[in-house]
N, CA, C and O atoms as a GROMACS GRO file, in nm:
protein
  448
    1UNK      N    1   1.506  -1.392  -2.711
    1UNK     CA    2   1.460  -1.323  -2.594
    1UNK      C    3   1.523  -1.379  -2.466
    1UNK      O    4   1.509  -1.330  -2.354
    2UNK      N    5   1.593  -1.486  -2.499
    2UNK     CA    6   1.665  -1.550  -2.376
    2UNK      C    7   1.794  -1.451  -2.290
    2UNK      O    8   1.870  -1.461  -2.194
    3UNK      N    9   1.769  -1.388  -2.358
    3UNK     CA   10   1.909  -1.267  -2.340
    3UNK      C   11   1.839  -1.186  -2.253
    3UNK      O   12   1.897  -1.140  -2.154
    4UNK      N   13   1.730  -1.162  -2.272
    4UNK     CA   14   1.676  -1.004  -2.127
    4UNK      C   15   1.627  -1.081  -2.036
    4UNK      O   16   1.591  -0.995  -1.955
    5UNK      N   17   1.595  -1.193  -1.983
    5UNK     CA   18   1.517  -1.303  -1.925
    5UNK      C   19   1.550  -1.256  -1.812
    5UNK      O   20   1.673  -1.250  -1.818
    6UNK      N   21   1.512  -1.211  -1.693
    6UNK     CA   22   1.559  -1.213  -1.569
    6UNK      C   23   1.485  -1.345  -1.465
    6UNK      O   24   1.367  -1.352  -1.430
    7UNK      N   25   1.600  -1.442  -1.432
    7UNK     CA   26   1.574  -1.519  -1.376
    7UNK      C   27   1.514  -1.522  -1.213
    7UNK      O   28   1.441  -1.594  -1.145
    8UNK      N   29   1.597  -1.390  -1.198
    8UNK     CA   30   1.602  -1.383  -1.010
    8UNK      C   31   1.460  -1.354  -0.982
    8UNK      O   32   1.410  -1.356  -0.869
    9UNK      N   33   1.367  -1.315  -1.143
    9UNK     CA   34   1.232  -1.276  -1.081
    9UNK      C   35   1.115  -1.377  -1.115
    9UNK      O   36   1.130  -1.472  -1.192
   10UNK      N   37   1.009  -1.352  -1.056
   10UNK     CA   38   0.880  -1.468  -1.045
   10UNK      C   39   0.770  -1.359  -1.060
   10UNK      O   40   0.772  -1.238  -1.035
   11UNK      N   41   0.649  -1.463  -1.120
   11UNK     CA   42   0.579  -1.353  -1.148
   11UNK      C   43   0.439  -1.444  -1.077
   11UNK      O   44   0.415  -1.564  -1.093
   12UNK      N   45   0.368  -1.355  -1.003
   12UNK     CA   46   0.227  -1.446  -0.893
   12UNK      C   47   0.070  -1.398  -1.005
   12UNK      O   48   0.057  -1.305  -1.084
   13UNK      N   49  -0.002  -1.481  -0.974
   13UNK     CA   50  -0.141  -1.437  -1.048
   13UNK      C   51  -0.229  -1.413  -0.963
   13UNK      O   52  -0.261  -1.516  -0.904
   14UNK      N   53  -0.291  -1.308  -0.925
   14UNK     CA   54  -0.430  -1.325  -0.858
   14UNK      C   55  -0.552  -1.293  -0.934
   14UNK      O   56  -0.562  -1.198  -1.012
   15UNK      N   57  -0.634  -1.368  -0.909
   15UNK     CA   58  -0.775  -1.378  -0.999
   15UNK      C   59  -0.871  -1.441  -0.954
   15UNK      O   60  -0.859  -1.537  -0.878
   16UNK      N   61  -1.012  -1.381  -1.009
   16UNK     CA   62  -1.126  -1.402  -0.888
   16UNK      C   63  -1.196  -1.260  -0.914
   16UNK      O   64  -1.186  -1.176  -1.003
   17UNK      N   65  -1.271  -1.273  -0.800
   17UNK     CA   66  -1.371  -1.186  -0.733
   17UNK      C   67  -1.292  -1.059  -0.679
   17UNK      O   68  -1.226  -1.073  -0.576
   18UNK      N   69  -1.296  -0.945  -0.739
   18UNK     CA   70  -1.254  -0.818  -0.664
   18UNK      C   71  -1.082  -0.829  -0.604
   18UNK      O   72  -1.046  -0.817  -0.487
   19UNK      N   73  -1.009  -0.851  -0.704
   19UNK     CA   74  -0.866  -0.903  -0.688
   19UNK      C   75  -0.796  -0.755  -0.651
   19UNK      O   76  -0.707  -0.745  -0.567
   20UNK      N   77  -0.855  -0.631  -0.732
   20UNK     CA   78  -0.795  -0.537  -0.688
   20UNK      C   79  -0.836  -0.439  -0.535
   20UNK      O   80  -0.759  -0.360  -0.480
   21UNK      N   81  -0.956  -0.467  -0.498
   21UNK     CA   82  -0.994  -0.396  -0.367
   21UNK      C   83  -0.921  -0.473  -0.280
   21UNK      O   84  -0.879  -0.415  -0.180
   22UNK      N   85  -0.884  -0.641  -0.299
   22UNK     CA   86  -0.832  -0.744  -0.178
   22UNK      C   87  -0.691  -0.673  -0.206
   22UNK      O   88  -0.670  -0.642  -0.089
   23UNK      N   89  -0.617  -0.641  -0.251
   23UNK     CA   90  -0.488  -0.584  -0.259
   23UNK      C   91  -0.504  -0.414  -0.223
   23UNK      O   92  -0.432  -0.350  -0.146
   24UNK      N   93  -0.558  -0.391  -0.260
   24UNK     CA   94  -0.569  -0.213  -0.193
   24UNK      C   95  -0.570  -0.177  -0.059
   24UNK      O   96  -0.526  -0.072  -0.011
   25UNK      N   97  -0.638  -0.293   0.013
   25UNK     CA   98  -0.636  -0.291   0.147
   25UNK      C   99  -0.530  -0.311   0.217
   25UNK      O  100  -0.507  -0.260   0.326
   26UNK      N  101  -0.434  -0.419   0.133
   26UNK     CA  102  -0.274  -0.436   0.142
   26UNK      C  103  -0.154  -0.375   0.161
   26UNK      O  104  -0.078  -0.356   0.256
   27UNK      N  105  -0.157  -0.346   0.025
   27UNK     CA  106  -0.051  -0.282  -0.033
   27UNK      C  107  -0.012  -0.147   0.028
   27UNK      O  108  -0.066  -0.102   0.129
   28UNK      N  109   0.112  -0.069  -0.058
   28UNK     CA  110   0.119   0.022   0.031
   28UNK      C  111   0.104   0.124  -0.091
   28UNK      O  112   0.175   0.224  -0.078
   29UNK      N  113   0.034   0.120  -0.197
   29UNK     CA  114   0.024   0.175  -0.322
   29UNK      C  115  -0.107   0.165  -0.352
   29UNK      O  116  -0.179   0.077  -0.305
   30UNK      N  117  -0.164   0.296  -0.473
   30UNK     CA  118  -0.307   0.264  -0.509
   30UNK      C  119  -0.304   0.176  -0.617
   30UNK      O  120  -0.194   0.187  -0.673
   31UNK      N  121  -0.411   0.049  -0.702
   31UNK     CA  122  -0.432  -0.046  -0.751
   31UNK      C  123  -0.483  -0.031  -0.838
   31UNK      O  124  -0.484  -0.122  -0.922
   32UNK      N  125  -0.567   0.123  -0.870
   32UNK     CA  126  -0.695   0.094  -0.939
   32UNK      C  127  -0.624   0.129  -1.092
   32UNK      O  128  -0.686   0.116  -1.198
   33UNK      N  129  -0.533   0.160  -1.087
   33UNK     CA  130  -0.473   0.189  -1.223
   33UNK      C  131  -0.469   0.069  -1.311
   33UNK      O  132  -0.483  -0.049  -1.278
   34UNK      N  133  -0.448   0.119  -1.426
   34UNK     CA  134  -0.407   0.039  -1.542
   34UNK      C  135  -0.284   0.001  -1.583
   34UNK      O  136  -0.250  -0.084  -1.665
   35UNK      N  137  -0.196   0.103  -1.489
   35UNK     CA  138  -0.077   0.128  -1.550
   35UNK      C  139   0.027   0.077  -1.414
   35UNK      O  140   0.004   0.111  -1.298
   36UNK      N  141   0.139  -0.005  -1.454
   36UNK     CA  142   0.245  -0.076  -1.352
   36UNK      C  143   0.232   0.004  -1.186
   36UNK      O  144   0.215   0.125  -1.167
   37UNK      N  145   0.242  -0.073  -1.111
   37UNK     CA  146   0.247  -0.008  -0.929
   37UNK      C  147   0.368  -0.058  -0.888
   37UNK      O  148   0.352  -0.180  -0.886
   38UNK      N  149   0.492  -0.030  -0.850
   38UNK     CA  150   0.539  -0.025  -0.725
   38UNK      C  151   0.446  -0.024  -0.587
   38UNK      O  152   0.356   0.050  -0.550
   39UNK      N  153   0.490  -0.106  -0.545
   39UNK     CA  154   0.437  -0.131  -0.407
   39UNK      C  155   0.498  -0.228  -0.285
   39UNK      O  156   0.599  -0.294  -0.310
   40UNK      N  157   0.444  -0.236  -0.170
   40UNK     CA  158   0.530  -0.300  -0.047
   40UNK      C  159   0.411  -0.373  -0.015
   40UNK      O  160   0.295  -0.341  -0.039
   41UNK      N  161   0.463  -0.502   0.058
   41UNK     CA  162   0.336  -0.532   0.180
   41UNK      C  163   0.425  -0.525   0.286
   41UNK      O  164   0.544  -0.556   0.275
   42UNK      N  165   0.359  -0.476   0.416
   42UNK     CA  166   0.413  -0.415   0.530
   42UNK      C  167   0.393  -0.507   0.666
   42UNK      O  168   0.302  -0.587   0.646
   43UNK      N  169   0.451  -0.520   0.802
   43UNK     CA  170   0.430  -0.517   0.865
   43UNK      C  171   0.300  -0.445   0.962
   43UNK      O  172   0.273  -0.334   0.916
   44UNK      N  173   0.238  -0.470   1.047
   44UNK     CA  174   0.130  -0.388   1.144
   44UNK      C  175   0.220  -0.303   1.162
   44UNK      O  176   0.187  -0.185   1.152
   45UNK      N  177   0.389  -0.341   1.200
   45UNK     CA  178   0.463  -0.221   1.256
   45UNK      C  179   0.502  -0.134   1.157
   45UNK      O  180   0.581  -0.051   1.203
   46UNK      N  181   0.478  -0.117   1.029
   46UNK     CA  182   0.547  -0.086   0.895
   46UNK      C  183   0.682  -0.144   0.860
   46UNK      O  184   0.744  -0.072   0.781
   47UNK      N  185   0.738  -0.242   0.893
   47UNK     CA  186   0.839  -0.271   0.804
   47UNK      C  187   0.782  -0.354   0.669
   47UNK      O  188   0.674  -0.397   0.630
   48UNK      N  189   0.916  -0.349   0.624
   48UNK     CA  190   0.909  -0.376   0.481
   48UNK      C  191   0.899  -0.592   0.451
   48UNK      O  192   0.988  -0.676   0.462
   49UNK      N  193   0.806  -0.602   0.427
   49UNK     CA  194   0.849  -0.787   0.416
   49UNK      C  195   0.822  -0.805   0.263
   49UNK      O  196   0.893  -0.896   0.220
   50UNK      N  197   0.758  -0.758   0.183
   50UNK     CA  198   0.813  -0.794   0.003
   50UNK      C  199   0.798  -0.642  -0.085
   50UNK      O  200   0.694  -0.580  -0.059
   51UNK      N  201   0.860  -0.600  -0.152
   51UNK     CA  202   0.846  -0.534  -0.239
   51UNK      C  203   0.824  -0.598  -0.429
   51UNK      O  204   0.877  -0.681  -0.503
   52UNK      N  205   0.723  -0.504  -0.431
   52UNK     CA  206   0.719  -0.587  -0.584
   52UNK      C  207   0.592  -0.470  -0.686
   52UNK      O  208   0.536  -0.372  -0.638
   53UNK      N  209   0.581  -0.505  -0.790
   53UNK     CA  210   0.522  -0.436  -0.918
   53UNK      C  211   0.417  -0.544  -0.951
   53UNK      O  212   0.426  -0.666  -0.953
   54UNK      N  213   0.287  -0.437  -0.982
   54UNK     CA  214   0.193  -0.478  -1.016
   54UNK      C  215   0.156  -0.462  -1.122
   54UNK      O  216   0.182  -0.353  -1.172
   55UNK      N  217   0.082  -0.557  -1.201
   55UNK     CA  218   0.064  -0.530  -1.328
   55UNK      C  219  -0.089  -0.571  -1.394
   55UNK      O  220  -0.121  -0.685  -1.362
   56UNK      N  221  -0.183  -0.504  -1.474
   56UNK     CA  222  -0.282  -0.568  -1.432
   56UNK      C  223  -0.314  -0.628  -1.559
   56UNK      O  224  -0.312  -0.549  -1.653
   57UNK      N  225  -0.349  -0.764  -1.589
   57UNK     CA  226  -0.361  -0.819  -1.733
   57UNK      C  227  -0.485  -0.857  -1.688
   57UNK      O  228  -0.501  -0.941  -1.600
   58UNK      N  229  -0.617  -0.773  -1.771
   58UNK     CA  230  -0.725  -0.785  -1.761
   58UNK      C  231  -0.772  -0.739  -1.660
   58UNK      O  232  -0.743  -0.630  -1.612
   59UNK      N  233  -0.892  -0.857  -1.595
   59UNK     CA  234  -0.933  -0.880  -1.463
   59UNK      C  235  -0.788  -0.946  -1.376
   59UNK      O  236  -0.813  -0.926  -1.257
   60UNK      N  237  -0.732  -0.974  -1.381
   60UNK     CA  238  -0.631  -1.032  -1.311
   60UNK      C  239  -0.533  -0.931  -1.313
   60UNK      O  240  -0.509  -0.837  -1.389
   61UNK      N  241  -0.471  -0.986  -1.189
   61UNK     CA  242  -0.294  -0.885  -1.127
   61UNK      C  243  -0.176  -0.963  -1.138
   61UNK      O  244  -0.169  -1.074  -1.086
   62UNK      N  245  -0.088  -0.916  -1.197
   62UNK     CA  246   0.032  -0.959  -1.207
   62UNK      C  247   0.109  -0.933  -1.117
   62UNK      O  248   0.150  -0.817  -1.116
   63UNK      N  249   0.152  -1.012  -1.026
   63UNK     CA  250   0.277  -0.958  -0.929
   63UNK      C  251   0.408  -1.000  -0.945
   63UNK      O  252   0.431  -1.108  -0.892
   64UNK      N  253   0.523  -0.935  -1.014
   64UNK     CA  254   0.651  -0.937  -1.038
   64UNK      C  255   0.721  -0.940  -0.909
   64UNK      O  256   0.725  -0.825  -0.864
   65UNK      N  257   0.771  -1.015  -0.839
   65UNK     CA  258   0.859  -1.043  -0.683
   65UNK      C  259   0.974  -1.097  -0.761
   65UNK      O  260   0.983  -1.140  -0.876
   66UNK      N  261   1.091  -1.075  -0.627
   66UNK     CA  262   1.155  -1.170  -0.621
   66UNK      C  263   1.136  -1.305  -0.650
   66UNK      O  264   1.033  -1.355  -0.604
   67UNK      N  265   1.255  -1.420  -0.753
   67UNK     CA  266   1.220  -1.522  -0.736
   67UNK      C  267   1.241  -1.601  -0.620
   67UNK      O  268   1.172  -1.703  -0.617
   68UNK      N  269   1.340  -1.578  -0.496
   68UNK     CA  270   1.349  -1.633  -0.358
   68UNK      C  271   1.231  -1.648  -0.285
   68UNK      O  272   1.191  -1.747  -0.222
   69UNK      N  273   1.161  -1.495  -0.307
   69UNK     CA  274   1.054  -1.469  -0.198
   69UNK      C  275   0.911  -1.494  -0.264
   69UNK      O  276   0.808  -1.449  -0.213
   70UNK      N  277   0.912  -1.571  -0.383
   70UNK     CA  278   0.770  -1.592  -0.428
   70UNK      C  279   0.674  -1.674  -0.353
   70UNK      O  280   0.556  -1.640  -0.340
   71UNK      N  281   0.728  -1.797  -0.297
   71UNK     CA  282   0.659  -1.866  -0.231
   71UNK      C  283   0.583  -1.814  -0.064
   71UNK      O  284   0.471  -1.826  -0.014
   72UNK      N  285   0.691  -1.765  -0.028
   72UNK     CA  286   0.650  -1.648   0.144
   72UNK      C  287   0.557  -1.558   0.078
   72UNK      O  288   0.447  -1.560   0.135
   73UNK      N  289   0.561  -1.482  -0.019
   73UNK     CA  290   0.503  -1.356  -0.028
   73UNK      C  291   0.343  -1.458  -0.101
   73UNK      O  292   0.240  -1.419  -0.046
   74UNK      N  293   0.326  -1.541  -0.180
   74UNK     CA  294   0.217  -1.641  -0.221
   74UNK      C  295   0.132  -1.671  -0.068
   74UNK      O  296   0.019  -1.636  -0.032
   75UNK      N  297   0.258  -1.767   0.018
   75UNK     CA  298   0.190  -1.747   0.186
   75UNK      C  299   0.114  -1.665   0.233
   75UNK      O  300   0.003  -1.689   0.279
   76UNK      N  301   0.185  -1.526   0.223
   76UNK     CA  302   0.112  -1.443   0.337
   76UNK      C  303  -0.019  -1.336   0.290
   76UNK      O  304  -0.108  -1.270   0.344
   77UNK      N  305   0.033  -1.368   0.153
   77UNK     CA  306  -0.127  -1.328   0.068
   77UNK      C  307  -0.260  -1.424   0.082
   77UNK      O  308  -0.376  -1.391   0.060
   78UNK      N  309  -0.206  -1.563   0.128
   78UNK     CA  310  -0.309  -1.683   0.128
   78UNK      C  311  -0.352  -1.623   0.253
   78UNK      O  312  -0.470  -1.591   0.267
   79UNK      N  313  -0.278  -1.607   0.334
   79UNK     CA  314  -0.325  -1.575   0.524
   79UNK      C  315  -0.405  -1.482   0.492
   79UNK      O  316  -0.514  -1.483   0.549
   80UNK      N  317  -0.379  -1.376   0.393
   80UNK     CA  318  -0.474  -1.253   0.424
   80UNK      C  319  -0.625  -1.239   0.321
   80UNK      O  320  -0.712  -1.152   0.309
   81UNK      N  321  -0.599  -1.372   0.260
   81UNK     CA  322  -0.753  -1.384   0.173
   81UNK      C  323  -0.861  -1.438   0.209
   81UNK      O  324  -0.964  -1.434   0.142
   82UNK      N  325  -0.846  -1.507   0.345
   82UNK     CA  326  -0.930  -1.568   0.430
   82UNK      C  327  -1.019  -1.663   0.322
   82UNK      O  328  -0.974  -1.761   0.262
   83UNK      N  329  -1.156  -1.610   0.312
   83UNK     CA  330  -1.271  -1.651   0.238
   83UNK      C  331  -1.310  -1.586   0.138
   83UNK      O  332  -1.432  -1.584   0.120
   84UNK      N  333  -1.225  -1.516   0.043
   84UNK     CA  334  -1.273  -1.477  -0.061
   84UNK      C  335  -1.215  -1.524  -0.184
   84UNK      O  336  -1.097  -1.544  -0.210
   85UNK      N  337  -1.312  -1.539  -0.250
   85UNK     CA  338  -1.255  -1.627  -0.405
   85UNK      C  339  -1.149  -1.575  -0.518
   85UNK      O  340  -1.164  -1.564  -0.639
   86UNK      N  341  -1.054  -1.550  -0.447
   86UNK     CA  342  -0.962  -1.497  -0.500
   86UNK      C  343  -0.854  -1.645  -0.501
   86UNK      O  344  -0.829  -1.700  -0.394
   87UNK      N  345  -0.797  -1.699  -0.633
   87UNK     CA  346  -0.663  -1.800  -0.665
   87UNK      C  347  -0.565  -1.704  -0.683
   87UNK      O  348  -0.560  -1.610  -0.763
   88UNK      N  349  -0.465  -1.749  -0.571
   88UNK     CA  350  -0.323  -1.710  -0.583
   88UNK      C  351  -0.243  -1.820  -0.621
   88UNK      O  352  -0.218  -1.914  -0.545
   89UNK      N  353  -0.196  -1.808  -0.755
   89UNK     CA  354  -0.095  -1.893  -0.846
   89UNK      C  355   0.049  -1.864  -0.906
   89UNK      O  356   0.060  -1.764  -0.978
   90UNK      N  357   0.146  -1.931  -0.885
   90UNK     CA  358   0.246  -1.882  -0.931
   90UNK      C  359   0.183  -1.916  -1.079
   90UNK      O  360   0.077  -1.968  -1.112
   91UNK      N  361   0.336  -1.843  -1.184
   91UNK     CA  362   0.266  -1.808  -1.352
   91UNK      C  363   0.375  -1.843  -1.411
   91UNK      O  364   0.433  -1.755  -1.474
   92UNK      N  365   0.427  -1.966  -1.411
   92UNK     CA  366   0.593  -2.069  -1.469
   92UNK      C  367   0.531  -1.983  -1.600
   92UNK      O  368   0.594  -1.877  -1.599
   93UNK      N  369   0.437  -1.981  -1.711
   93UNK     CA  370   0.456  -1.983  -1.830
   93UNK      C  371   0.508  -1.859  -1.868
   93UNK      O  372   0.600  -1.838  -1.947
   94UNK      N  373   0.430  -1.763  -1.791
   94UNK     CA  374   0.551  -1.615  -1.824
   94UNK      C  375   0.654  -1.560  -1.768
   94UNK      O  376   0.665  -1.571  -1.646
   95UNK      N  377   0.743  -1.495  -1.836
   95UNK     CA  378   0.863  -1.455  -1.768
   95UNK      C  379   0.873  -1.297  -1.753
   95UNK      O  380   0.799  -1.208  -1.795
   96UNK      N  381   0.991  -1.292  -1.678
   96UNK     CA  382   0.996  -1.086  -1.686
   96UNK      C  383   1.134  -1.067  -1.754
   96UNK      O  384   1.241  -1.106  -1.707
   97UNK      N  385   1.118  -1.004  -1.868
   97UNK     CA  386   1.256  -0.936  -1.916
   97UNK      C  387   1.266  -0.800  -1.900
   97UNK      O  388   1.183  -0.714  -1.871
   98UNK      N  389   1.395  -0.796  -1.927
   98UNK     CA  390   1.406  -0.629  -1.904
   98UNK      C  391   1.434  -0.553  -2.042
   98UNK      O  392   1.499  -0.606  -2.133
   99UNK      N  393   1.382  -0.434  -2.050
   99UNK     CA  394   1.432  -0.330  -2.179
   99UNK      C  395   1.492  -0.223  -2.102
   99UNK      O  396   1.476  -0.189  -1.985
  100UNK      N  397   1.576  -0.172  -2.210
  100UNK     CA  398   1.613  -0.022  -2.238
  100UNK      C  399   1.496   0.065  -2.225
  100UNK      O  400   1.388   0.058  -2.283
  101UNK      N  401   1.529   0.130  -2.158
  101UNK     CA  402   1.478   0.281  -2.125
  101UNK      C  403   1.342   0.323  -2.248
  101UNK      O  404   1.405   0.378  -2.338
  102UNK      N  405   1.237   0.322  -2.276
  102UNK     CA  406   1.174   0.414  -2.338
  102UNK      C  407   1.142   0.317  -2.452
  102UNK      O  408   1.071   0.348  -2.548
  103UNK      N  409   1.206   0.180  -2.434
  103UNK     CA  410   1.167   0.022  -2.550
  103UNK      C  411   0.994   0.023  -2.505
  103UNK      O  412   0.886   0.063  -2.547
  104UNK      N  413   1.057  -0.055  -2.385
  104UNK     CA  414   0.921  -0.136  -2.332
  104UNK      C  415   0.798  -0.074  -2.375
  104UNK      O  416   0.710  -0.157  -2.394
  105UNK      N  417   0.762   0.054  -2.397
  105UNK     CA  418   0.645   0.152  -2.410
  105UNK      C  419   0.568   0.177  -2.282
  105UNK      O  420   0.458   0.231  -2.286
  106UNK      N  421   0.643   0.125  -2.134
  106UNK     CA  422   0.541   0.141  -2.017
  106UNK      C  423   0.673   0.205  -1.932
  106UNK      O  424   0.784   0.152  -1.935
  107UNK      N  425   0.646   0.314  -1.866
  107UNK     CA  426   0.751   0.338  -1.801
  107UNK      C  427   0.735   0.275  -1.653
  107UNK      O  428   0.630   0.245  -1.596
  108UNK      N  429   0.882   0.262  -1.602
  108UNK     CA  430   0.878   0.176  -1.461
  108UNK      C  431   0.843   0.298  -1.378
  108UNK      O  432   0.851   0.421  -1.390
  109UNK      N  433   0.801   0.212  -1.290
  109UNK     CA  434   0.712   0.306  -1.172
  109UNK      C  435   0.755   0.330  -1.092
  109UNK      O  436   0.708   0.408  -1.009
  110UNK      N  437   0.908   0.248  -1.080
  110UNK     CA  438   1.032   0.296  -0.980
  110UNK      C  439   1.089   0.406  -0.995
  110UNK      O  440   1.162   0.452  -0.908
  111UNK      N  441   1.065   0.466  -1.110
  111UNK     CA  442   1.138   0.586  -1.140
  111UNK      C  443   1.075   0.741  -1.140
  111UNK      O  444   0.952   0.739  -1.143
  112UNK      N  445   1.131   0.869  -1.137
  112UNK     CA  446   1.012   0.931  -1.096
  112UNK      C  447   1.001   1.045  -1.244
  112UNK      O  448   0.907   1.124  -1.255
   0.00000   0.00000   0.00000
């Protein structure tokens, strides 16, 4: 499996108390699904500062980012959780590979 491994990406955990309403308020995508999100977090002005895919394993969210921007985008999720019991963790033990078209059994959400 070392062969589909994509390195350039990182994958964040959030988990806790109501992990998906604290991101709905966020994001620029709906959450409540089961099934992979494309999504942005935005500026007040709308620009773009991370793009990334959500994924939801269980009670917990998977966030697939960039691996450059994992640590900023970990940041500015900490700024915006104030006081609620939500752990934002990077997730070293899993990785993101990529499949062929119609392998994986989940289609990407980038696509239409």
């Amino acid at each position: 499996m070392a062969a589909t491994t994509l390195t350039d990406r990182s994958l964040i955990r959030l988990s806790g108390d109501d992990v998906r309403g604290f991101l709905q308020g966020l994001v620029t995508n709906d959450v409540s699904s089961e099934l992979p999100v494309w999504a942005a977090l935005l500026t007040a002005q709308g620009k773009c500062l991370f793009d990334f895919l959500i994924w939801a394993d269980g009670e917990d969210l998977l966030i697939d980012c960039e691996a450059a921007r994992a640590d900023a985008l970990m940041k500015r999720l900490t700024l915006y959780r104030l006081r609620r019991a939500i752990a934002i963790t990077p997730e070293p033990a899993l990785a993101v590979h990529w499949a062929s078209e119609g392998q994986a059994g989940v289609p990407d959400p980038r696509l239409a």
